[in-house]
VMD Tcl script that builds the backbone (N, CA, C; Angstrom):
set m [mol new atoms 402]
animate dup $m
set s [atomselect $m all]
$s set {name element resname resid chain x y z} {
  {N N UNK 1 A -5.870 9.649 -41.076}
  {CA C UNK 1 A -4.506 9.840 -40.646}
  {C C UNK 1 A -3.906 8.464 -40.380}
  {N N UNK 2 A -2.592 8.308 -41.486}
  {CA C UNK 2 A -2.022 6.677 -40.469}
  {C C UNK 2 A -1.604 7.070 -39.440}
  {N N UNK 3 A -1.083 5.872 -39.141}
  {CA C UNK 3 A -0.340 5.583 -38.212}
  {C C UNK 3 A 1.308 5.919 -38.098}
  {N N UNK 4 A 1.624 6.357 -39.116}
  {CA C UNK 4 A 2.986 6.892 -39.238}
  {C C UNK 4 A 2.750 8.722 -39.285}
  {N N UNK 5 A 1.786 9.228 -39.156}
  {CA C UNK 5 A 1.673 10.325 -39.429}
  {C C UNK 5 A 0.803 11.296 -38.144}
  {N N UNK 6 A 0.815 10.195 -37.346}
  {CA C UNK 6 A 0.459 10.651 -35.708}
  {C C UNK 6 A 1.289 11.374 -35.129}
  {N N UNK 7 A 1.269 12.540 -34.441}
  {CA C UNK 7 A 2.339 13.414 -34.131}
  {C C UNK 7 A 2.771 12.595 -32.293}
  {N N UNK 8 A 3.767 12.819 -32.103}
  {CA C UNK 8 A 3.804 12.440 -30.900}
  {C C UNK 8 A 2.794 13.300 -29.671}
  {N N UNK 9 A 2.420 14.319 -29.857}
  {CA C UNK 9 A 1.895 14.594 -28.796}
  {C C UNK 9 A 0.479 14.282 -28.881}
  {N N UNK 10 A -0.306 13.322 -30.009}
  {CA C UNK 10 A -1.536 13.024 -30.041}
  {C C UNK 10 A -1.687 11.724 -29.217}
  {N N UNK 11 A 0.240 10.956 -29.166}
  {CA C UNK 11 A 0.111 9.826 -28.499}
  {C C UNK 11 A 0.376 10.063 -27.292}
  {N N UNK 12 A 0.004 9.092 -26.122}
  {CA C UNK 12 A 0.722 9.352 -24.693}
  {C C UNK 12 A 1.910 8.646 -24.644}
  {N N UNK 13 A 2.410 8.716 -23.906}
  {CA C UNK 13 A 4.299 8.346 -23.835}
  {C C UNK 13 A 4.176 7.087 -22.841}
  {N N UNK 14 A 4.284 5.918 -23.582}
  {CA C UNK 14 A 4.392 4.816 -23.017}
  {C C UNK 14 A 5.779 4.494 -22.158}
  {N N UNK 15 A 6.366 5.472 -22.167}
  {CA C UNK 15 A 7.895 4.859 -20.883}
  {C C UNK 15 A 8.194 6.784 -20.534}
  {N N UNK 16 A 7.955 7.206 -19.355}
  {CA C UNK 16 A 8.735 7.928 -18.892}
  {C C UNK 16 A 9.864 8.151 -18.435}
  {N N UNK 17 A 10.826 7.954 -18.455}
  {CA C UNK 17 A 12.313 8.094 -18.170}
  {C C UNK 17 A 12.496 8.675 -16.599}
  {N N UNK 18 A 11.871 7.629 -15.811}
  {CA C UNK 18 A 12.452 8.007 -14.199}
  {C C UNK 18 A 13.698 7.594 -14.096}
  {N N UNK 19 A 14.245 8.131 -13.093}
  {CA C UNK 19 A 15.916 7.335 -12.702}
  {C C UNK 19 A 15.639 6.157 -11.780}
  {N N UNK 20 A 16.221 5.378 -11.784}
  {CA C UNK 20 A 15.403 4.305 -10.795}
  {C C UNK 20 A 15.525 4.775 -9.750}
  {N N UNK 21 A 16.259 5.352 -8.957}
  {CA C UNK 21 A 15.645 6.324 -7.799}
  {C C UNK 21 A 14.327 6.723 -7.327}
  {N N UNK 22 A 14.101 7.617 -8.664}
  {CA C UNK 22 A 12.543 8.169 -8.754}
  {C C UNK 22 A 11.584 6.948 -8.912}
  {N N UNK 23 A 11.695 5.557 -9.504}
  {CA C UNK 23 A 10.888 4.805 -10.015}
  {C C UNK 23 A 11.132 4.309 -8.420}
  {N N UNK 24 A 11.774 3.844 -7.805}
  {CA C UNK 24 A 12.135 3.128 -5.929}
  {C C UNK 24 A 10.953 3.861 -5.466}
  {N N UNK 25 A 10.949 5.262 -5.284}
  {CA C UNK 25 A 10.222 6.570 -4.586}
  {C C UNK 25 A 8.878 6.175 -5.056}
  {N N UNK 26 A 8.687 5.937 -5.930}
  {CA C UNK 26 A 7.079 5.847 -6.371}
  {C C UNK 26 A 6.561 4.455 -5.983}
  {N N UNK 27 A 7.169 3.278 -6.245}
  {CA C UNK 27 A 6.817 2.610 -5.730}
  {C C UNK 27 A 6.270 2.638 -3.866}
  {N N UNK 28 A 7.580 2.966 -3.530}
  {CA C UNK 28 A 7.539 3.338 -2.107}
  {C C UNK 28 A 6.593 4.231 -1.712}
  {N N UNK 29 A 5.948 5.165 -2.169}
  {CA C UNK 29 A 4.669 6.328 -1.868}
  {C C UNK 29 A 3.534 4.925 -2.517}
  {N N UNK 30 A 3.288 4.203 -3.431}
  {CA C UNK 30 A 2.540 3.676 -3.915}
  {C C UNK 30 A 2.015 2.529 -2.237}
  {N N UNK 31 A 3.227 1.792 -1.676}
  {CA C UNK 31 A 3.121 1.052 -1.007}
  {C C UNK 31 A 2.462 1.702 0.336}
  {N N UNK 32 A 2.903 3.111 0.648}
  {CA C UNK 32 A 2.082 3.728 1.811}
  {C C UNK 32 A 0.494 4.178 1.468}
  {N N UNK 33 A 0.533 4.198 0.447}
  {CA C UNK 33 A -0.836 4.571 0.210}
  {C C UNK 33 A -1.861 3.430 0.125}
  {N N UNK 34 A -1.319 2.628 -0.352}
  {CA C UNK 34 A -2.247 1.067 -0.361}
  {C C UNK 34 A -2.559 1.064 1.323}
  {N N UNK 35 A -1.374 1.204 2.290}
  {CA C UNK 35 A -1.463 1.049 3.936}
  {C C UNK 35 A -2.358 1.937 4.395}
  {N N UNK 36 A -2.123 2.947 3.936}
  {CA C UNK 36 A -3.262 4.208 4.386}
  {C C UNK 36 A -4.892 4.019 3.972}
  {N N UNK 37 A -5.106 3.451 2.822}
  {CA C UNK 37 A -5.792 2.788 2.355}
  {C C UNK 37 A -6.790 1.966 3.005}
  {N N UNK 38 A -5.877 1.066 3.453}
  {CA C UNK 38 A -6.558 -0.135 4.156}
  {C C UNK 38 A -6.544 -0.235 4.909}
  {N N UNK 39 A -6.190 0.897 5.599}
  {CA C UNK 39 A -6.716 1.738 7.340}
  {C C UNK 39 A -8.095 2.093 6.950}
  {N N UNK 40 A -8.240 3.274 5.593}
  {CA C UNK 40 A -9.370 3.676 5.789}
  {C C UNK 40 A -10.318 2.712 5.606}
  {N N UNK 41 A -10.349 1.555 4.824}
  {CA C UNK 41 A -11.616 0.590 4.620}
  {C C UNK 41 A -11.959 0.284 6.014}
  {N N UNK 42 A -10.824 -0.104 6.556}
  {CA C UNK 42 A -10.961 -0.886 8.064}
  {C C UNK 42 A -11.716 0.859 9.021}
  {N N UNK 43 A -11.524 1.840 8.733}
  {CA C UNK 43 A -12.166 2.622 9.839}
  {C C UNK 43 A -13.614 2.634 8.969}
  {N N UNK 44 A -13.718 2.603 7.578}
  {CA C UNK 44 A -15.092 2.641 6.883}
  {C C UNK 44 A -15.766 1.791 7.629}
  {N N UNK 45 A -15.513 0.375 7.978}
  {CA C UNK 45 A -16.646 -0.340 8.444}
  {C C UNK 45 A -16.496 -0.632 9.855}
  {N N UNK 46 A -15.642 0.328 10.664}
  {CA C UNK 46 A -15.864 0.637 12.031}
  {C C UNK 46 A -16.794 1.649 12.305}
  {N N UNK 47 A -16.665 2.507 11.371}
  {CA C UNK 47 A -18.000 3.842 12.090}
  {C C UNK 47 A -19.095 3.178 11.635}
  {N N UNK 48 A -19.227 2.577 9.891}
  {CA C UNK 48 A -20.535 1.782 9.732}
  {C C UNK 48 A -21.049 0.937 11.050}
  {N N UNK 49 A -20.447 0.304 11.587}
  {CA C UNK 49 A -20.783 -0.597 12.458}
  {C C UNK 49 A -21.222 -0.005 14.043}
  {N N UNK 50 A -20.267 1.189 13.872}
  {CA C UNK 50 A -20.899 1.600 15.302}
  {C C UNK 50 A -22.422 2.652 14.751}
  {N N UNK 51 A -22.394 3.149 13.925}
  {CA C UNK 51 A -23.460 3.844 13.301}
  {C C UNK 51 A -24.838 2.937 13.386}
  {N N UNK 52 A -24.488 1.635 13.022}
  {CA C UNK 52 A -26.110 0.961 12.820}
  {C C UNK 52 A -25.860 0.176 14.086}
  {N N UNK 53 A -25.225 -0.260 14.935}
  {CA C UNK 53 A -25.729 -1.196 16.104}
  {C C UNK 53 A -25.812 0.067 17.313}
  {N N UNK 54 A -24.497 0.920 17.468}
  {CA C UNK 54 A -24.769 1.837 18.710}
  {C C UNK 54 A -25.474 2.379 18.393}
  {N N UNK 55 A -25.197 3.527 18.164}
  {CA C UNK 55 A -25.664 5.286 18.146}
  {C C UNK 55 A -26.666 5.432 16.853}
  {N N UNK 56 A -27.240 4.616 15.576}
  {CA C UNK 56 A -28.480 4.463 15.087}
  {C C UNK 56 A -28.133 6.084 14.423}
  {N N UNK 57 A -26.542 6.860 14.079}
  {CA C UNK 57 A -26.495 7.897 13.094}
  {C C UNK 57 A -26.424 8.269 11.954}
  {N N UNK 58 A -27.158 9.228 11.095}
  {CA C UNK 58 A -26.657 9.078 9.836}
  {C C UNK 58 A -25.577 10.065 9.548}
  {N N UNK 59 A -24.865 10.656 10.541}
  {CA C UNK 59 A -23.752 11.420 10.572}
  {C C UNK 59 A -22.839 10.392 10.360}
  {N N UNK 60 A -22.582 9.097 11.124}
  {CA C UNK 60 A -21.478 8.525 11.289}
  {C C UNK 60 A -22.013 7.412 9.430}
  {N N UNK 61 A -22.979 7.209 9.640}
  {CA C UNK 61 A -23.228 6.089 7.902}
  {C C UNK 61 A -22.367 6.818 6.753}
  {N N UNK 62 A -22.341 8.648 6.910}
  {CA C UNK 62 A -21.994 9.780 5.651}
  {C C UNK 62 A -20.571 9.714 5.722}
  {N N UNK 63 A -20.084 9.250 7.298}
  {CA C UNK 63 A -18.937 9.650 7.311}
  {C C UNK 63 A -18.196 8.322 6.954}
  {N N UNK 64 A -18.725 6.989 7.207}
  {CA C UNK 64 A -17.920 6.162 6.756}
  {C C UNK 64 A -18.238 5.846 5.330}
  {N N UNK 65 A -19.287 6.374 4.391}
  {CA C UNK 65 A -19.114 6.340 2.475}
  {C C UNK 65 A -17.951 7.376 2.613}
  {N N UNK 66 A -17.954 8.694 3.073}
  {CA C UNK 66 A -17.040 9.266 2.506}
  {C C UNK 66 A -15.464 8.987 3.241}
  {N N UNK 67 A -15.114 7.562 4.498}
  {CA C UNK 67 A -14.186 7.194 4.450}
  {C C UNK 67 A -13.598 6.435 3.319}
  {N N UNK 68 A -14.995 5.663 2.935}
  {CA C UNK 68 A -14.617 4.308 2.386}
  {C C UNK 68 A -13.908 4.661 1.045}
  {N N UNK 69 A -14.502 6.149 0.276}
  {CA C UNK 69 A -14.227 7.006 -0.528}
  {C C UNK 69 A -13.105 7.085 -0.880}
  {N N UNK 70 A -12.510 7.637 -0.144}
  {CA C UNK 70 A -11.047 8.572 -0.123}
  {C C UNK 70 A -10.362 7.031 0.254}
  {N N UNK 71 A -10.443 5.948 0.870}
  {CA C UNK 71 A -9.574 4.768 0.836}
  {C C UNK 71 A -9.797 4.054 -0.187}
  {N N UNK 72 A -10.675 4.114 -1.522}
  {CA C UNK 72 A -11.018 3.716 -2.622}
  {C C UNK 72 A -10.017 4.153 -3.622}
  {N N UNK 73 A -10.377 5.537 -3.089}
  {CA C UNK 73 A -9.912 5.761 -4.777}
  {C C UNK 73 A -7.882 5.961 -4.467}
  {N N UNK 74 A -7.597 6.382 -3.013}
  {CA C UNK 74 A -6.428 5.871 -2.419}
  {C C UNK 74 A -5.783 4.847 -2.952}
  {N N UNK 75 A -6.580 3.598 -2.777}
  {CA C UNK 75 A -6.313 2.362 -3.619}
  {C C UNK 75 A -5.824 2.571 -4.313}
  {N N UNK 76 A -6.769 2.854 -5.382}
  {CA C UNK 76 A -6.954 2.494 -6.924}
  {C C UNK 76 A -5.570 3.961 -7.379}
  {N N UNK 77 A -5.405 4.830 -6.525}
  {CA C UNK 77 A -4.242 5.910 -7.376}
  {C C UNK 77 A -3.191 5.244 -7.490}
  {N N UNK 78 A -3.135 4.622 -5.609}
  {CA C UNK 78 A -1.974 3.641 -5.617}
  {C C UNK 78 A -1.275 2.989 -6.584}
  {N N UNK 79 A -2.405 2.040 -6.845}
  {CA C UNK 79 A -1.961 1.074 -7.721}
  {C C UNK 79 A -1.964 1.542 -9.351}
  {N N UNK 80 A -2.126 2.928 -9.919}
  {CA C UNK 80 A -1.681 2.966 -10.955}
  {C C UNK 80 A -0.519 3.807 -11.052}
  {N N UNK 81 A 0.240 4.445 -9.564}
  {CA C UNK 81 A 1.370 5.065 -9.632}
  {C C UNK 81 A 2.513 3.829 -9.758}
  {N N UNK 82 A 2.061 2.580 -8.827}
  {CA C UNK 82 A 2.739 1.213 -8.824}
  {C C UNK 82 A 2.973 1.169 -10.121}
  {N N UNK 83 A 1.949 1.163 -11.292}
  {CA C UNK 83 A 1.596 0.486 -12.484}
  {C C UNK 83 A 3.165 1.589 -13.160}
  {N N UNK 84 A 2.851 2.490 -13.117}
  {CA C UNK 84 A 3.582 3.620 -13.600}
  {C C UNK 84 A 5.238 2.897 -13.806}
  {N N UNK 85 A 5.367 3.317 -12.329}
  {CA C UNK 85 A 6.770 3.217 -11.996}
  {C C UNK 85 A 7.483 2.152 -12.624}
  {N N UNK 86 A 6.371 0.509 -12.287}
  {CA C UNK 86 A 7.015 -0.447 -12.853}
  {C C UNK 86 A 6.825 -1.139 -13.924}
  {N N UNK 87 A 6.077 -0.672 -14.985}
  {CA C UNK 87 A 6.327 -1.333 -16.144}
  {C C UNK 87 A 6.410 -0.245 -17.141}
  {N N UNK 88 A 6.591 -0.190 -18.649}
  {CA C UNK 88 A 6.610 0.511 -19.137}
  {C C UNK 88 A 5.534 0.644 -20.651}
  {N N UNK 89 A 4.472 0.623 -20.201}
  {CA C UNK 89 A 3.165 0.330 -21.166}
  {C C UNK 89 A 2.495 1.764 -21.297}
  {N N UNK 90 A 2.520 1.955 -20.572}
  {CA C UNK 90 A 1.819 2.864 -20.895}
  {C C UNK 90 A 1.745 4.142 -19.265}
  {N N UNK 91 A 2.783 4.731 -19.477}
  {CA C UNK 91 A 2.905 5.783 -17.793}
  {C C UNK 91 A 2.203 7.011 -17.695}
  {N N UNK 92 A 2.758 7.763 -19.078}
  {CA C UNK 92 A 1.332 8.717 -19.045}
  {C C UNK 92 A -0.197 8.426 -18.599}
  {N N UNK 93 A -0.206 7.480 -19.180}
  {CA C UNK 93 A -1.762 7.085 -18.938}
  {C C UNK 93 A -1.956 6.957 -17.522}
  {N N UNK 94 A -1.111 6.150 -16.466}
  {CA C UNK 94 A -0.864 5.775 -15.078}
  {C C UNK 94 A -1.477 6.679 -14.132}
  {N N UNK 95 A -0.218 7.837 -14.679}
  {CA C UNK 95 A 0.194 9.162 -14.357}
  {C C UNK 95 A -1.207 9.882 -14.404}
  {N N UNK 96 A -1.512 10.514 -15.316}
  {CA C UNK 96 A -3.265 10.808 -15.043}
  {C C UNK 96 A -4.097 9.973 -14.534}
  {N N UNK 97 A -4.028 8.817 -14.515}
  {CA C UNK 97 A -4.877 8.322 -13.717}
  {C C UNK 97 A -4.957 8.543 -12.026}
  {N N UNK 98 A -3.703 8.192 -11.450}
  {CA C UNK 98 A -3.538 8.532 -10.595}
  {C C UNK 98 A -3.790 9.824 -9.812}
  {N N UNK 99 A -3.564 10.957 -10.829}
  {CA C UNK 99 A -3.318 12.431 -10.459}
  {C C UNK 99 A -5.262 12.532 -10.028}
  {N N UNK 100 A -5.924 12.020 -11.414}
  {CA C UNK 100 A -7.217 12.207 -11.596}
  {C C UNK 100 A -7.955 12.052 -10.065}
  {N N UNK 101 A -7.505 10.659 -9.551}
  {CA C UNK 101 A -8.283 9.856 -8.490}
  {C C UNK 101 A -7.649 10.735 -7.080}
  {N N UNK 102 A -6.134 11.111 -7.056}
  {CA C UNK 102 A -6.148 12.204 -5.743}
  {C C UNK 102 A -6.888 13.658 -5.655}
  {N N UNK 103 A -7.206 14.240 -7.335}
  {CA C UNK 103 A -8.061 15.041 -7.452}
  {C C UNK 103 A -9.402 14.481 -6.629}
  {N N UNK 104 A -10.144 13.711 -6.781}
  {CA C UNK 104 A -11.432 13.448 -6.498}
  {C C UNK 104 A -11.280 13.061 -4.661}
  {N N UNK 105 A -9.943 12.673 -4.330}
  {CA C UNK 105 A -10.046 12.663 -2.372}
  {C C UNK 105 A -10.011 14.273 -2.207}
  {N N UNK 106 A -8.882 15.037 -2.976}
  {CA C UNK 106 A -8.586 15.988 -2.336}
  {C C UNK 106 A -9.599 16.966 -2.562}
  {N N UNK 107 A -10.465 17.190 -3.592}
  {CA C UNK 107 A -11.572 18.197 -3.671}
  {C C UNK 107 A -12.498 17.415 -2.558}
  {N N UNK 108 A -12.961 16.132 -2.542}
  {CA C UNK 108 A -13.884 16.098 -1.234}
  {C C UNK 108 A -13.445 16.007 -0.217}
  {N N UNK 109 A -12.251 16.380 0.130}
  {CA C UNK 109 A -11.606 17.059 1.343}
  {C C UNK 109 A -11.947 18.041 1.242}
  {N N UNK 110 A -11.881 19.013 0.482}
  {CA C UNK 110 A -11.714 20.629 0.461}
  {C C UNK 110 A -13.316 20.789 0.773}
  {N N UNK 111 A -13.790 20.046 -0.317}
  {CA C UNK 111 A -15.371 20.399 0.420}
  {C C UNK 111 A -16.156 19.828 1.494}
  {N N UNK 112 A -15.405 19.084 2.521}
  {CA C UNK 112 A -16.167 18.785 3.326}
  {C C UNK 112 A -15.124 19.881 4.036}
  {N N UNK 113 A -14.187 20.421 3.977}
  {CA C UNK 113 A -13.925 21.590 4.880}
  {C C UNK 113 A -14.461 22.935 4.905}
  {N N UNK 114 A -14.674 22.864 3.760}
  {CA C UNK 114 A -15.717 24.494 3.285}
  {C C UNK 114 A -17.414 24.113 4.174}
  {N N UNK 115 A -18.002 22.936 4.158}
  {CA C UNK 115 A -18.847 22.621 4.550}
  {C C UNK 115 A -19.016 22.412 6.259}
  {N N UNK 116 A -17.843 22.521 6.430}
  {CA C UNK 116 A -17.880 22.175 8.305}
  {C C UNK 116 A -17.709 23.966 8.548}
  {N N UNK 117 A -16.961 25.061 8.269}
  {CA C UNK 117 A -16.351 26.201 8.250}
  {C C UNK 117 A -17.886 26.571 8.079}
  {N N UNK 118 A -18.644 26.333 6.843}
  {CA C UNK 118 A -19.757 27.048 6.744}
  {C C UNK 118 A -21.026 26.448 7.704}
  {N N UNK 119 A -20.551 25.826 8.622}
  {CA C UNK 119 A -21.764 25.539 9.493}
  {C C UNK 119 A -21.499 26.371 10.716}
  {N N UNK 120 A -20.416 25.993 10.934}
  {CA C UNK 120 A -19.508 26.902 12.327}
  {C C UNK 120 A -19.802 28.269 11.580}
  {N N UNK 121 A -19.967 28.932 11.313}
  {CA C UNK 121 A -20.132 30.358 10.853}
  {C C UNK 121 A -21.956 30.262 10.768}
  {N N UNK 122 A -22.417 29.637 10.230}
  {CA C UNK 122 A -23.945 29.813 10.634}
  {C C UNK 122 A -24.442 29.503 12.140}
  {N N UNK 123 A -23.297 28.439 12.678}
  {CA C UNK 123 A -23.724 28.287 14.444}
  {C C UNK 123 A -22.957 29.705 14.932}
  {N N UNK 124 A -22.162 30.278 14.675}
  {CA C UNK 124 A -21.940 31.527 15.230}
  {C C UNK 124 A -23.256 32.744 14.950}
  {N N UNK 125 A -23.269 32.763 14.083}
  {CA C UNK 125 A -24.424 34.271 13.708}
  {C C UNK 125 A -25.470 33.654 14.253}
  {N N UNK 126 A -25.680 32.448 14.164}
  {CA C UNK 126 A -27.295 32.068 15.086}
  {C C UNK 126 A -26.889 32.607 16.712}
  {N N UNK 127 A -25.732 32.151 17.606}
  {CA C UNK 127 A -25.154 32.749 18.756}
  {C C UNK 127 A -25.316 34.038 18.507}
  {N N UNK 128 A -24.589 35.008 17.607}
  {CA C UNK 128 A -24.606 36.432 17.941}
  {C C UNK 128 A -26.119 36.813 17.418}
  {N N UNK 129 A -26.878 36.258 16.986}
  {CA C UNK 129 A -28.444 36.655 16.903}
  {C C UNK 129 A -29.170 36.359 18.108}
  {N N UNK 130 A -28.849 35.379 18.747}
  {CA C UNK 130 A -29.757 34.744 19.846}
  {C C UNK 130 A -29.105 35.746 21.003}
  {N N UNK 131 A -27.896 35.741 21.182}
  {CA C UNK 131 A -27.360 37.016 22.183}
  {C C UNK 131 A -27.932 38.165 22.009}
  {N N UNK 132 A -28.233 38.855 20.785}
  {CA C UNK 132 A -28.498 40.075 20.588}
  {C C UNK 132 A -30.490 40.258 21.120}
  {N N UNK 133 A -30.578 39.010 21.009}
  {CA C UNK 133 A -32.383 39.630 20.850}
  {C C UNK 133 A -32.579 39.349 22.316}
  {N N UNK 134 A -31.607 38.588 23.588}
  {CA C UNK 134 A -31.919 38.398 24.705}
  {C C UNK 134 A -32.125 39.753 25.267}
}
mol reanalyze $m
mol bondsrecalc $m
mol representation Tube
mol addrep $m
């Protein structure tokens, strides 16, 4: 197949047509998220730190990979919604990228909430078992 005979939807759309409004807005969500970001690195290597000198937990070591996590890939969405908004190379591409990397905070959000819900529900039935056999 040339290159003249590529359909457009095999290519991705190197300029999306924001209004600069919308392109201001993205930047501007891009810039809070870098901040939010670099809160979480900075709390990543506060629980690390209290984890190995205080309290010696591996609750708090799990919890600051999976801070450092979600302020990683925070980053990195950031900066390809930035990429998006302000140049025009390639936005589709941006655009999934970005979408991809809040997929991967927001499912290990979801599952560390399914995972706390399903402990609290096994510490309950252990309670209504331990009540019942007193």
């Amino acid at each position: 197949m040339t290159e003249s005979n590529v359909t457009a939807a095999q290519t991705p759309l190197s300029r999306i047509p924001f209004s600069p409004r919308a392109e201001a807005s993205i930047v501007e969500l891009s810039k809070w998220m870098r901040i939010s970001a670099v809160i979480g690195f900075v709390g990543a290597v506060v629980k690390l730190i209290i984890a190995l000198m205080v309290r010696h937990d591996v609750g708090q070591i799990v919890g600051s990979v999976v801070t450092f996590l979600v302020a990683y890939w925070s980053y990195q969405a950031a900066g390809a919604f930035a990429a998006m908004a302000t140049t025009d190379t390639a936005d589709q591409r941006y655009l999934m990228e970005g979408f991809s990397l809040l997929r991967k905070v927001f499912l290990m959000q979801a599952s560390l909430v399914i995972l706390g819900l399903a402990v609290v529900l096994i510490a309950m039935i252990g309670a209504a078992i331990a009540f019942l056999v007193r």
